[in-house]
C-alpha positions as CSV (number, residue, x, y, z in Angstrom):
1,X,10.0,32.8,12.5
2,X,6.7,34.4,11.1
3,X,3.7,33.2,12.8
4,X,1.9,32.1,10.3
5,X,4.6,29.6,9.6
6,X,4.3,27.6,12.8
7,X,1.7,25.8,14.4
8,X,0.1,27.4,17.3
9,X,-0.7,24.0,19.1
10,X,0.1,20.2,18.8
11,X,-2.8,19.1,17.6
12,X,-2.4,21.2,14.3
13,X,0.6,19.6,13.6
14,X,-0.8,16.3,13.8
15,X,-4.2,17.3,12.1
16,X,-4.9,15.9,8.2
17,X,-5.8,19.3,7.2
18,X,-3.6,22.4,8.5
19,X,-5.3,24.7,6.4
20,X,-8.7,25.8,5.0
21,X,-6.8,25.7,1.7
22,X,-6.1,22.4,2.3
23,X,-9.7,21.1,3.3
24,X,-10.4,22.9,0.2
25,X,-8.1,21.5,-1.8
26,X,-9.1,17.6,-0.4
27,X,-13.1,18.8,-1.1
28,X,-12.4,19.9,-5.0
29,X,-10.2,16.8,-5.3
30,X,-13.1,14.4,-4.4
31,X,-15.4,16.1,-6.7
32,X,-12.7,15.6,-9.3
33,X,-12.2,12.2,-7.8
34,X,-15.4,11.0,-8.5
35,X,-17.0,12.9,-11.9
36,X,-13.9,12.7,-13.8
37,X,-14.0,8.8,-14.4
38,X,-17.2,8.8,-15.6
39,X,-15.4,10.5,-18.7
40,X,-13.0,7.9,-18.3
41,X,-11.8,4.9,-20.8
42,X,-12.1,1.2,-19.5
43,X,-8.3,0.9,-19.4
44,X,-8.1,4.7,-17.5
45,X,-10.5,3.3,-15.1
46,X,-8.2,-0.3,-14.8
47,X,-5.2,1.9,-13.9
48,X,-7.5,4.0,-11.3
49,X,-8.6,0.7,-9.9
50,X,-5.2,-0.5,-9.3
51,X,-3.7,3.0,-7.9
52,X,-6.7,2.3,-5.3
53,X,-5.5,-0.9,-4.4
54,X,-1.7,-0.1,-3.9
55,X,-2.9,2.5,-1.6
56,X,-4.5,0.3,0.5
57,X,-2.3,-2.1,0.5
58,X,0.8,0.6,0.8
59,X,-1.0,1.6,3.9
60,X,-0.5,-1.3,5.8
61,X,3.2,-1.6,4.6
62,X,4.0,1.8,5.8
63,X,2.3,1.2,9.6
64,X,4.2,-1.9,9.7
65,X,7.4,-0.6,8.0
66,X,7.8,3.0,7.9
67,X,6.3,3.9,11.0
68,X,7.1,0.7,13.3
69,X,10.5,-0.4,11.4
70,X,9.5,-3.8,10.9
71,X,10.8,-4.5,7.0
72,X,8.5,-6.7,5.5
73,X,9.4,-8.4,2.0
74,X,6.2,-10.8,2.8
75,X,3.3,-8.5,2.1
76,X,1.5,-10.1,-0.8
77,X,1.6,-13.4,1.0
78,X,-0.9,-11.4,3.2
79,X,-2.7,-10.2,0.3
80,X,-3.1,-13.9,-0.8
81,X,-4.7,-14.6,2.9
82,X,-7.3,-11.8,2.7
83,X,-7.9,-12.3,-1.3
84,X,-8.1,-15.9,-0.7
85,X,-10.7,-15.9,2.4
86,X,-12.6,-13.4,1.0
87,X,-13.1,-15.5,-2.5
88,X,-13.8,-18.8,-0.5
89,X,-16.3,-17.3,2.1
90,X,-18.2,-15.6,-1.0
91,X,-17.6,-18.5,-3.9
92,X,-18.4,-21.5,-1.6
93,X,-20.0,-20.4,1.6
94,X,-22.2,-17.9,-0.2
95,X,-21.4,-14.8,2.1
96,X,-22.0,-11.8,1.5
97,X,-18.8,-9.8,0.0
98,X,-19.6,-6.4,2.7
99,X,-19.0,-9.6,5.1
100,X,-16.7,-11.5,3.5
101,X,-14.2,-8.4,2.8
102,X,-13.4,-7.3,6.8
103,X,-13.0,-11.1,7.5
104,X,-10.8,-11.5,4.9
105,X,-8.5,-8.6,6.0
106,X,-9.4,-9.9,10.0
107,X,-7.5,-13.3,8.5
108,X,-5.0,-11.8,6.9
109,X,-3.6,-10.0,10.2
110,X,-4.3,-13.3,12.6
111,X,-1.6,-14.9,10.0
112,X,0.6,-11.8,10.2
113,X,0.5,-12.6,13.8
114,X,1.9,-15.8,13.7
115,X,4.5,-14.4,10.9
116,X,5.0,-11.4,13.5
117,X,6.6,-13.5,16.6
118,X,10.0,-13.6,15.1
119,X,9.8,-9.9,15.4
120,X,10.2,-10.4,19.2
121,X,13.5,-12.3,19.0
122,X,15.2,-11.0,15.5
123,X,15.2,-7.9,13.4
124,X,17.0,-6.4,10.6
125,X,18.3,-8.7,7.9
126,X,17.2,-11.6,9.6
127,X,13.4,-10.5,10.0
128,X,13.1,-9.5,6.2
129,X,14.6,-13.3,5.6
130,X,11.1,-14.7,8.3
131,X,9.2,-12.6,6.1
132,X,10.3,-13.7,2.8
133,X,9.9,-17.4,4.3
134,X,6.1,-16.8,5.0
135,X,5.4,-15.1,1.9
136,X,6.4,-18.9,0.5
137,X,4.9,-21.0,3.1
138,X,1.3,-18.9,2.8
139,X,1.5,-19.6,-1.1
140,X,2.7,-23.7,-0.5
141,X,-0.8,-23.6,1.6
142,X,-3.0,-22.2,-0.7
143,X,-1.3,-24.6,-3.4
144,X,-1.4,-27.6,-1.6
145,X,-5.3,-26.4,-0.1
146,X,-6.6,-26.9,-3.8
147,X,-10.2,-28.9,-2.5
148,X,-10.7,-25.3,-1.3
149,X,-9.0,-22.6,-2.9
150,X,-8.4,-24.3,-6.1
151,X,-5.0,-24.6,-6.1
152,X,-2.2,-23.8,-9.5
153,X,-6.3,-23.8,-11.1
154,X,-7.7,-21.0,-9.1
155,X,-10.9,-19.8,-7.8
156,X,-13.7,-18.5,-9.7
157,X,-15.4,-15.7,-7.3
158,X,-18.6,-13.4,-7.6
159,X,-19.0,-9.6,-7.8
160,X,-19.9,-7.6,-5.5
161,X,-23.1,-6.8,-5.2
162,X,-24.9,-3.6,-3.7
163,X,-28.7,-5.8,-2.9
164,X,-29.3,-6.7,-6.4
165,X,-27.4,-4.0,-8.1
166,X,-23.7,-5.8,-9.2
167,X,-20.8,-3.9,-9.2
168,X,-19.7,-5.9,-12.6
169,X,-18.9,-2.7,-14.7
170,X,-15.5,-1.0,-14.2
171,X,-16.7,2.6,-12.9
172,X,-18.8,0.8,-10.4
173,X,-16.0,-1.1,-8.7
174,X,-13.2,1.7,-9.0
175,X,-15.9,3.9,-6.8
176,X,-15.7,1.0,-4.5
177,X,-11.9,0.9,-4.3
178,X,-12.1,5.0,-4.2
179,X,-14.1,4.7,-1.1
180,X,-12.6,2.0,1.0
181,X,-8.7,3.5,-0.3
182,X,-10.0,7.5,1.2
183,X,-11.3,5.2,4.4
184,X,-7.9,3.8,4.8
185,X,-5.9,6.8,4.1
186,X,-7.9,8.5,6.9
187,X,-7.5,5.6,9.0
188,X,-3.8,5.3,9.1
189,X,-3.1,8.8,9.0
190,X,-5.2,8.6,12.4
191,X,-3.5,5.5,13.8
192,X,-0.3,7.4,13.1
193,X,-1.2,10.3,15.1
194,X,-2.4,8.2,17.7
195,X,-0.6,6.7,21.0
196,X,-0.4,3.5,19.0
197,X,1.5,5.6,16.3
198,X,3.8,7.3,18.8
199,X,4.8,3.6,19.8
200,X,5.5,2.2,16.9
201,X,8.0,5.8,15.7
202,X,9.8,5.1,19.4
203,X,10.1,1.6,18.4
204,X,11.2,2.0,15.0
205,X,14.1,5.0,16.1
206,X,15.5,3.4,19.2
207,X,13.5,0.3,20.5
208,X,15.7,-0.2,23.5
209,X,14.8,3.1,24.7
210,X,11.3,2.8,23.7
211,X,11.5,-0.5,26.1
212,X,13.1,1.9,29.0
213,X,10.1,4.4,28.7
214,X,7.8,1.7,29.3
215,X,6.7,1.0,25.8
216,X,5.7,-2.6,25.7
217,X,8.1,-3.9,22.4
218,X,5.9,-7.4,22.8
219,X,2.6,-6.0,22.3
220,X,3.5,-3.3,20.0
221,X,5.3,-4.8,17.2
222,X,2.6,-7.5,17.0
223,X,-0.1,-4.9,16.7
224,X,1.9,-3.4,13.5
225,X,2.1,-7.0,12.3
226,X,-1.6,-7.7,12.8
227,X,-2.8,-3.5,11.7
228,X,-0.5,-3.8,8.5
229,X,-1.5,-7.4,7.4
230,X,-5.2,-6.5,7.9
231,X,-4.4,-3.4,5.3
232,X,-2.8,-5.8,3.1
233,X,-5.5,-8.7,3.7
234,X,-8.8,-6.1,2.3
235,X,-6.4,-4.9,-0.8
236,X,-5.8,-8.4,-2.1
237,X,-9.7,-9.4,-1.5
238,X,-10.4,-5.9,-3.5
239,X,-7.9,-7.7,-6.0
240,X,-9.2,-11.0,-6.3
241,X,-12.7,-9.5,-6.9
242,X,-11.7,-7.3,-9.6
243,X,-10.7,-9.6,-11.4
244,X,-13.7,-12.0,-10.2
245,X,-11.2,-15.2,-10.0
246,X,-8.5,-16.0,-7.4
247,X,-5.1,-17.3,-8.4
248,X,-1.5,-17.4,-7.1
249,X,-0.6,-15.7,-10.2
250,X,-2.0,-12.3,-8.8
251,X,0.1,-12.1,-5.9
252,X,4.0,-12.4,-7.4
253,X,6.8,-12.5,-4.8
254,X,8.6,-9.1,-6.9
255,X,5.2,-7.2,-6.0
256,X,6.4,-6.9,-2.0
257,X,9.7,-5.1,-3.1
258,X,7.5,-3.0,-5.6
259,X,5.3,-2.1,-2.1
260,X,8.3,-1.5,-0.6
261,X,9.5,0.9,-3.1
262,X,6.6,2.7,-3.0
263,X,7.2,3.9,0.4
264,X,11.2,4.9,-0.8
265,X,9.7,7.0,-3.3
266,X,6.7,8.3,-1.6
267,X,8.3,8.7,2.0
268,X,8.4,6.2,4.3
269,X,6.7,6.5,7.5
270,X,4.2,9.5,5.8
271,X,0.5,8.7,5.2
272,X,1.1,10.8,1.9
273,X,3.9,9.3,1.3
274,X,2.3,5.8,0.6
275,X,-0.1,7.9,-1.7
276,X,2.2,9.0,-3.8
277,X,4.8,6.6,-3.9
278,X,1.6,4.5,-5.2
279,X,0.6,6.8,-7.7
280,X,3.8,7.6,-8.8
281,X,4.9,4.0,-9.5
282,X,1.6,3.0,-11.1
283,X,1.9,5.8,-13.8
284,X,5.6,4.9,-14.2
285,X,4.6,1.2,-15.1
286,X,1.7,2.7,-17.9
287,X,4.4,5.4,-19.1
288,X,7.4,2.1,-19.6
289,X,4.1,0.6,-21.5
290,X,4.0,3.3,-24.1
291,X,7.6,4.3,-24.2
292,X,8.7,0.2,-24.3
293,X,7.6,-0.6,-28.4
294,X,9.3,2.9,-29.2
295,X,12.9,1.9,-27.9
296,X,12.3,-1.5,-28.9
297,X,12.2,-0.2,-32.7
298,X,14.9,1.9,-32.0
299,X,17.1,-1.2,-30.9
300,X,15.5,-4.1,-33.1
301,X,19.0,-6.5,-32.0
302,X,17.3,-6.6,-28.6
303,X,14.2,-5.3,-28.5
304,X,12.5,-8.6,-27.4
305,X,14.8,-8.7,-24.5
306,X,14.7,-4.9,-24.0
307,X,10.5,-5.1,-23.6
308,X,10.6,-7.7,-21.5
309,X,13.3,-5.9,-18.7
310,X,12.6,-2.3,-19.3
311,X,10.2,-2.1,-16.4
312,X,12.4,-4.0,-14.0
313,X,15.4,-1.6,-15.1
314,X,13.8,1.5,-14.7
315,X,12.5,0.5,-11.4
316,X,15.7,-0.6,-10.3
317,X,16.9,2.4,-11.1
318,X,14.7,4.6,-9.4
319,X,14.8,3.0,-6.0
320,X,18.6,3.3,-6.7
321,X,18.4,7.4,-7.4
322,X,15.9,7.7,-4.2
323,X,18.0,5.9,-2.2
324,X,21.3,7.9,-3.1
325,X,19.4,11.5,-3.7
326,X,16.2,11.6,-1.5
327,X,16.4,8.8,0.4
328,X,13.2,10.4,2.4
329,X,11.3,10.4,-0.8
330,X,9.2,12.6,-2.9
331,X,7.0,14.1,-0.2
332,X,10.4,15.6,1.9
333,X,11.7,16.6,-1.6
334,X,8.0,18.7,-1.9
335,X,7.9,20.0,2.0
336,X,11.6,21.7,1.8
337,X,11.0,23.4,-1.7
338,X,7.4,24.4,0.0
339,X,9.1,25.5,3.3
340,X,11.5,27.7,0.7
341,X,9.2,29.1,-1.6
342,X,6.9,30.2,2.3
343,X,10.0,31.7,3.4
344,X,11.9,33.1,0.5
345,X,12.7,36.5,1.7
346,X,14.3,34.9,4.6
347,X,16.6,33.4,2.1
348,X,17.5,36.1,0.5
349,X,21.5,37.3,1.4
């Protein structure tokens, strides 16, 4: 193999940056990252936001699921938590949101804790059925909590606010989601690499031999409960403040299998993968918007019913392909036709 192919020592492997093309590559794509939406339409900067926020959020998923093995179908039920705590402790307690937003996610992974001690006894099918449960109970408590969070009526919250300066205008609060969705890209991509990380893959491929090598399976899997709900907790507070109002509205039951695809068509148990499986997904929701009214005048008979199910089809159908084609995802689909094009003299017979 040519030299320049491999990696010379562990560490690179494991590093975010193998290259200096690639640290140059990540420096022009945060100058890009944060001039471009200033050139930007409100609705651009809406989609932007909301790419930020599924990162984050996808994150946590991933580190719970991709790299632990621990299928969650519960996630925005730990959304709700963070989203929730974070709105009360600003709208009613007056706290500052820089304060309110770590507590929130802090809150959000003390409930996936709780949630997380089936994982000792079950897995498999009968985990994802625990998870589904709490993603139910969590919203029958903020329902039935409606002295505090409002209940079916919701929660007016307040914006963000940087000492007097308010983050109220879109551009201001997707450079806020920016920010904290590079910090936790970093971060799991670190935890990953970590011994924490190595844990979690031994548990995920073979946890009975994980448990021979001494790998605690107890303390583990509730660490990916508590990391990946804490993830999930700060996304749905960046949510709920977005939007500057809580409700149960924001945080539908469908969203955790649309998390879950993410990583299927990113690649699951790949810090990029989560990126791209949210970015991907989120443009594919904006490109059904503007190709639904043209196949709905094509098929006036049905179009009302065709609008209405066009996104959940062509979702459907592209966890189906990526399941049966690339059932690794996009960024394994990239890293073979990258390790070709490196080595395509090699190839050639």
């Amino acid at each position: 193999m040519n030299e320049s192919l491999a990696h010379k020592v562990y560490a690179q492997k494991l590093s975010l940056f193998k290259s200096k093309t690639e640290w140059f590559a990540f420096l022009a794509f945060l100058v890009l990252l944060f001039l471009l939406p200033r050139f930007c339409s409100d609705r651009v900067l809406t989609i932007l936001t909301m790419i930020g926020i599924s990162i984050t959020s996808a994150h946590g998923l991933n580190l719970l699921t991709g790299y632990c093995g621990q299928v969650s179908l519960g996630h925005v039920g730990f959304m709700a938590v963070g989203g929730y705590v974070c709105g009360v402790l600003t709208a009613k307690l007056g706290l500052s949101f820089w304060i309110a937003l770590p507590l929130g996610g802090i809150a959000a992974g003390v409930v996936g804790l709780i949630f997380g001690l089936p994982s000792l006894r079950i897995k498999g099918f009968y985990l994802i059925m625990s998870t589904i449960a709490a993603y139910f109970i969590i919203m029958w408590f903020i329902l039935q909590l409606y002295h505090i969070t409002g209940g079916p009526d919701g929660l007016a919250v307040p914006r963000p606010k940087i000492g007097k300066y308010v983050l109220s205008s879109k551009l201001s609060y997707f450079y806020l989601v920016a920010i904290i969705a590079l910090i936790s890209t970093i971060a799991a991509h670190n935890i990953a690499r970590s011994k924490i990380g190595r844990a979690f893959m031994a548990i995920r491929d073979f946890d009975i031999a994980a448990e021979a090598m001494g790998i605690n399976l107890w303390f583990y899997k509730l660490q990916a409960f508590f990391i990946g709900c804490v993830y999930a907790g700060i996304a749905g507070a960046l949510l709920v403040h977005y939007y500057a109002f809580a409700s149960v509205d924001q945080f539908p039951f469908m969203d955790s299998v649309w998390y879950l695809a993410m990583l299927i068509v990113g690649g699951m148990g790949n810090t990029w993968g989560a990126v791209i499986g949210a970015v991907v997904l989120k443009f594919l929701d904006e490109l059904v918007i503007i190709v639904g009214p043209i196949l709905s005048s094509l098929f006036p008979a049905v179009a009302a019913q065709f609008a209405a199910s066009l996104s959940l089809i062509v979702r459907g159908l592209i966890i189906v392909i990526f399941l049966i084609f690339e059932p690794r995802g996009l960024l394994h689909g990239w890293e073979k036709l990258w390790t070709y094009i490196k080595r395509w003299p090699l190839f050639m017979g």
